[in-house]
C-alpha positions in Angstrom: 112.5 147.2 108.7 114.5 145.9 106.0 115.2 142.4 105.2 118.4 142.1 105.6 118.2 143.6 109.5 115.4 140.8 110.0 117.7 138.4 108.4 120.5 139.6 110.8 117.9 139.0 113.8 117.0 135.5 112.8 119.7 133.7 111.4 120.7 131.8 114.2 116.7 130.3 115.1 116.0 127.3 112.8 112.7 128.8 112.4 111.1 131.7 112.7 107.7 132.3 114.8 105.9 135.7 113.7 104.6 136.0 117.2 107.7 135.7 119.1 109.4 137.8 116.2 106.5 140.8 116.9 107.3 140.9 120.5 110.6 141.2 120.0 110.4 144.0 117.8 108.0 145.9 118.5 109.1 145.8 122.3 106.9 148.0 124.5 105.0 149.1 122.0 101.9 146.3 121.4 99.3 148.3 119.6 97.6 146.6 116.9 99.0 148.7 114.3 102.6 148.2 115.1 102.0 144.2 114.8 100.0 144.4 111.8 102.7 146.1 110.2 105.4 143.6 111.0 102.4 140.6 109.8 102.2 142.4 106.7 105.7 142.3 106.4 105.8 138.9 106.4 103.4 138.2 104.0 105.5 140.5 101.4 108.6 138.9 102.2 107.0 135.9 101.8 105.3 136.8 98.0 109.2 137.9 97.2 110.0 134.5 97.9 112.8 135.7 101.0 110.4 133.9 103.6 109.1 130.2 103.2 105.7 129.9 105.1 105.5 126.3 107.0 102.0 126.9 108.3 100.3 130.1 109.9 102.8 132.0 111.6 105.4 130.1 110.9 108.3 130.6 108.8 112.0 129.7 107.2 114.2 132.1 105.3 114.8 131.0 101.7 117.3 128.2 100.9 119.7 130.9 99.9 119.8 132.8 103.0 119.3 130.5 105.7 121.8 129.4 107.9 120.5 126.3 109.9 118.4 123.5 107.3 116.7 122.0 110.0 115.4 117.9 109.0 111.7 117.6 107.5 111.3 115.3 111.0 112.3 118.3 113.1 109.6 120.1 111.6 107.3 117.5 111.8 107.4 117.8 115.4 107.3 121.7 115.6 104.4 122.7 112.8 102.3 120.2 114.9 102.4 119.9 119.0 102.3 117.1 120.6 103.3 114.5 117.6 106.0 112.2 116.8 107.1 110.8 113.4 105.7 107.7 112.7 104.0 105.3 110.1 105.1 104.6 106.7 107.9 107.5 107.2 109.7 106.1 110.2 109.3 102.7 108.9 111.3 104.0 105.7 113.7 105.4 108.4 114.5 101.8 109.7 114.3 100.5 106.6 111.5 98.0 107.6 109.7 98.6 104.5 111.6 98.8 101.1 109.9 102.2 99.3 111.3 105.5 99.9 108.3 108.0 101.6 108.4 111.3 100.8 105.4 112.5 103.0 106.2 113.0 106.7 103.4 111.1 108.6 103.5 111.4 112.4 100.9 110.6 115.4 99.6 113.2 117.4 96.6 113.8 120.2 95.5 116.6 118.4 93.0 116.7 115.6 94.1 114.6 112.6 95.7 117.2 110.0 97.4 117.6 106.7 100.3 120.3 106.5 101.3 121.0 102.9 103.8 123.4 102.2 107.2 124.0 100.2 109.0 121.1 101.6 106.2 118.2 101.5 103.1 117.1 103.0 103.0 116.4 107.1 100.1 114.3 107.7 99.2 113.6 111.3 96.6 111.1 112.7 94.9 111.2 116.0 95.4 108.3 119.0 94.2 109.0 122.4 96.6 110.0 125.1 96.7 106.5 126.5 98.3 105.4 122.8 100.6 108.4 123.1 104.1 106.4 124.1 106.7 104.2 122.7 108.7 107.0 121.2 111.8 108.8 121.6 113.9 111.9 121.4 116.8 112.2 118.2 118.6 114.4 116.9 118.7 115.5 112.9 122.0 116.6 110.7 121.4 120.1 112.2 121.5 118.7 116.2 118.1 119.8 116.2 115.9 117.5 118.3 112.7 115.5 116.7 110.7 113.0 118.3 110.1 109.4 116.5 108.3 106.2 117.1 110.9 103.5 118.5 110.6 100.8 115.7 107.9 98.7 117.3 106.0 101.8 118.2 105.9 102.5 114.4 105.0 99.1 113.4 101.9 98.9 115.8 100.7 102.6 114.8 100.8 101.3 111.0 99.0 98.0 111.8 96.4 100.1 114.0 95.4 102.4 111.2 95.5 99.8 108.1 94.3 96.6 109.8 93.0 96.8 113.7 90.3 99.6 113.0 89.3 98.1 109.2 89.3 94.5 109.5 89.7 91.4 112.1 92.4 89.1 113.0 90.5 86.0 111.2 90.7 88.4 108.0 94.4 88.5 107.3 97.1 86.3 107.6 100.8 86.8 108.4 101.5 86.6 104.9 99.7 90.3 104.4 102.8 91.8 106.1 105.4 90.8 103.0 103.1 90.7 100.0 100.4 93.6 100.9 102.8 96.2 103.1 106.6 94.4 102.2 107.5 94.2 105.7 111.5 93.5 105.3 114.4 93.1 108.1 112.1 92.4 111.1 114.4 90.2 113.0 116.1 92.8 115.0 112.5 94.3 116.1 111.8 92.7 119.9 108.3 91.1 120.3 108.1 91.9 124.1 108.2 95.6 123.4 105.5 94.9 120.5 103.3 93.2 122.7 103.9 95.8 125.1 103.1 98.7 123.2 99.9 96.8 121.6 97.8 96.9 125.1 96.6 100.8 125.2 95.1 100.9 121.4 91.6 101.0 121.5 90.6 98.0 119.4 90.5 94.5 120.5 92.0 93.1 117.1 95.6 94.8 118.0 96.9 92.6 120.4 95.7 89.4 117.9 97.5 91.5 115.2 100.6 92.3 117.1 100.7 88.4 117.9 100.2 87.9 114.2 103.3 89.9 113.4 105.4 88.2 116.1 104.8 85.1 113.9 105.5 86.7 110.9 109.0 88.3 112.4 109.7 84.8 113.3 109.0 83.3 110.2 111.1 85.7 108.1 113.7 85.2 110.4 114.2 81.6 109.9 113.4 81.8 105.9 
């Protein structure tokens, strides 16, 4: 198969399993050799710089030839099932913290992992299911829907893997959420959802910490 046929075949999918692209193809026919063939394909297309390889078997055309540029979020969720965009990143997305992040850090219930590819690194860290909530569906530029922490959801997932599992509540004061992490336009956040969302981590220092950041939303709010 030439490339521009597969090209003509693919267009329209904002990514492109080699799987689901094999059983397509080869139809009926689902020897060994027949797959391998279309694998190998891949990985020559790929070399040639025409295919863009997000993880094992998955792909994007090249910049040039693609037709859909689906959002690094979007991605996020796909390369790595069940996660949601979270952390640093989707507090860079709300513009609670001041620094731009270029590394797409989500939560997942799957092993903790680190994706690096042509478009970034998409790090993922592990909660138990129970943790697994306070997030929501969105779409990108590309209407292509991605999964990301509602804003309190991605403040207590930061707290719980820089503060609750590292140090305790008599440790730290509110002031380490300006001048350690610069924690910025809080007031909008709503401490009942925080509070909420702080009960199913496993630590006993979250819901102390989540209280702790109540006071410091407060206090930045009246400053």
């Amino acid at each position: 198969m030439t490339f521009p046929t597969f090209k003509r075949l693919v267009l329209n999918h904002p990514m492109i399993l080699s799987a689901g692209v094999c059983d397509r193809l080869t139809g009926q026919d689902t020897s060994p050799g027949s797959r391998q063939e279309l694998l190998n394909q891949f990985t020559r297309w790929q070399k040639k710089g025409l295919l863009i390889q997000l993880r094992r078997g998955m792909y994007l055309l090249n910049t040039n030839d693609r037709r859909i540029n689906p959002s690094r979020s979007y991605l996020a969720t796909q390369m790595y099932t069940p996660s949601y965009v979270s952390l640093e990143y989707a507090l860079g997305v709300y513009g609670l913290i001041p620094e731009r992040v270029e590394d797409v850090t989500s939560i997942t219930t799957k092993k903790t992992r680190r994706i690096v590819n042509e478009l970034g690194t998409f790090s993922y860290q592990h909660v138990t299911p129970a943790v697994f909530k306070g997030f929501k569906a969105a779409k990108d530029d590309q209407a292509l829907t991605y999964f990301i922490a509602e804003p309190e959801k991605a403040v207590l997932d930061f707290i719980y893997f820089q503060l609750a599992r590292l140090r305790t509540p008599t440790d730290v004061s509110s002031n380490i959420f300006a001048d350690s992490y610069r924690f910025q336009n809080t007031e909008w956040l709503k401490e009942k959802r925080i509070l909420e969302l702080a009960e199913p981590y496993p630590s006993p220092y979250m819901r102390p910490l989540a209280e702790l950041f109540c006071q410091f939303r407060r206090e930045e709010a009246t400053a």
